[in-house]
N, C-alpha and C positions, 0 to 999 in steps of 0.2 A: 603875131609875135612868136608863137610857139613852133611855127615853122621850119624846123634847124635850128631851133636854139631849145639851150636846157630849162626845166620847167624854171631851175632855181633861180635862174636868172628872170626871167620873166615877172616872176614872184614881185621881184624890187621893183621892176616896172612900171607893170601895170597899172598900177593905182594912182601913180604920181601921172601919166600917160591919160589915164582916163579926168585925172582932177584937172587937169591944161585944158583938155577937150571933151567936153564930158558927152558933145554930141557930136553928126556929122555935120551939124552946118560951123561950130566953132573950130571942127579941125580944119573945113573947106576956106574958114575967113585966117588961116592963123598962113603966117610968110613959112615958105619953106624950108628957113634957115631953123623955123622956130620949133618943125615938126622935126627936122634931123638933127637937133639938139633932143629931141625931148625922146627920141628914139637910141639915142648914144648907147654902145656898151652891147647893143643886141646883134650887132652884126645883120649882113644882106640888106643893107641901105635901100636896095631897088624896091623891097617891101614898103618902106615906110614913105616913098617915091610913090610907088602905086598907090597906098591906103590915101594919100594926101588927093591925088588925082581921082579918085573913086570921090573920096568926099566932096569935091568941086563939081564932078560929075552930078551928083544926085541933086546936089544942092543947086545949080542951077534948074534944075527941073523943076524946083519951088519949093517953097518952105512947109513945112519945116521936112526937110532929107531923110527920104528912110529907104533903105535898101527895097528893092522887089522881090516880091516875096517867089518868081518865078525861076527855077536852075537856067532856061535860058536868058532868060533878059539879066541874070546875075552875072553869065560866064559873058557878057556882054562889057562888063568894068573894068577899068584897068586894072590888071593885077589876077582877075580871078579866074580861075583855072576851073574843070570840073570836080575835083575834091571840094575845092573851099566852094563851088556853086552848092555841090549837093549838101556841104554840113549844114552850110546858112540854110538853104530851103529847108531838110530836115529837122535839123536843131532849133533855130527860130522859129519858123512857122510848122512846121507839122508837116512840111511834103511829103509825096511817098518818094524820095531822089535816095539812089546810092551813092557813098564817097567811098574811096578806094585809097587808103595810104598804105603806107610799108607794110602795118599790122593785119587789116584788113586782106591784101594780097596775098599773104601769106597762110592766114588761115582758107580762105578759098582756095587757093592751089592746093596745100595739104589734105582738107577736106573732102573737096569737089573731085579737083583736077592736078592730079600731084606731077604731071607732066609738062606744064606749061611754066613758062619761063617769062617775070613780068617784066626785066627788060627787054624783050622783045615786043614791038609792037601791034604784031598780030594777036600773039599772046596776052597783051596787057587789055587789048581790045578784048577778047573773051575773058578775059577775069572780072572785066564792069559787066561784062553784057551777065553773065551768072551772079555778080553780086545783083545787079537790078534782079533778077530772076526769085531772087534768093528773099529779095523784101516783103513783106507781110501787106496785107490787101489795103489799110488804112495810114494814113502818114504820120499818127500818134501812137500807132504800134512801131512804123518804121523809126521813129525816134528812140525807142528803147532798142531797139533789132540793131542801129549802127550804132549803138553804146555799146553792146554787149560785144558785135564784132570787131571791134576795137578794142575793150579789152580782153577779150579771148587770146588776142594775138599780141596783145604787152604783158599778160601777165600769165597765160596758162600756154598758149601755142608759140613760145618765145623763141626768136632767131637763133639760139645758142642751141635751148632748151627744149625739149617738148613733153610737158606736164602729163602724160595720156591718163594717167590716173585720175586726177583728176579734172579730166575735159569732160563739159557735161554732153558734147557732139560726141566720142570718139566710136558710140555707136551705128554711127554714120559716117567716119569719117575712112578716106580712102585710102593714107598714109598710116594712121595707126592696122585696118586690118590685114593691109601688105605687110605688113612689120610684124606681125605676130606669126608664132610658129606654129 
């Protein structure tokens, strides 16, 4: 849900989203008039189109439906991309898997590689391949490692802004010591 859409709206959502479907096999048994109602207001239809399909997916595989805990067999479901593979493996289970959003990218290029450009796809390709680089040896440490590069990059390494004062990287990082005189 939070894909392109603002936290605030999601907020209203969720909950009522979650009370309809509280699992994947009631969203898999529910018509799909019922999930593009119950998604209304959040815009990118094609998500709640993939979540509906994903949940059929699993659910057929037998009850009761739970996601794979593995980044490949995740970016295997309709809808999931490698970002959304690696937060699920990371964030739910504990994988060592990197995800790479806006924020992320950013502070890796600044830090790392302040040369590389992420829509480019050569480029975007080396920005996963150093965040994976970049992840901590065990997958319960990588769960705090992609909190923290995440919000490094919404709330200290900001797209407008760059906090270097107080970034607790800028000792390392290869944008702030280009910038200093």
């Amino acid at each position: 849900m939070l894909q392109q859409t603002q936290v605030s709206r999601v907020v209203l959502r969720y909950g009522e989203f979650l009370e309809r479907f509280p699992t994947l096999d009631a969203l898999a048994r529910a018509r799909p008039a019922r999930v593009m109602e119950a998604w209304s207001g959040l815009g990118y239809y094609a998500r709640a189109k993939n979540l509906h399909r994903l949940a059929r997916t699993v659910a057929a595989a037998g009850a009761p439906a739970t996601l794979p805990d593995d980044a490949a067999a995740l970016r295997s479901l309709p809808g999931v991309g490698p970002y959304t593979a690696g937060a699920v493996a990371s964030f739910a289970y504990e994988q060592r898997e990197a995800l790479v959003d806006t924020n992320v990218a950013r502070v890796v290029r600044r830090v790392v590689a302040p040369g590389l450009d992420a829509s480019d796809g050569a480029d975007g390709r080396t920005i996963w391949a150093v965040a994976r680089a970049l992840l901590p040896r065990t997958g319960r440490a990588t769960y705090v490692h992609n909190q923290a590069m995440m919000e490094l990059g919404a709330l200290i390494c900001t797209a407008r802004v760059r906090h270097c004062g107080r970034c607790p990287v800028r000792r390392v990082c290869a944008t702030y010591e280009a910038d200093r005189p």
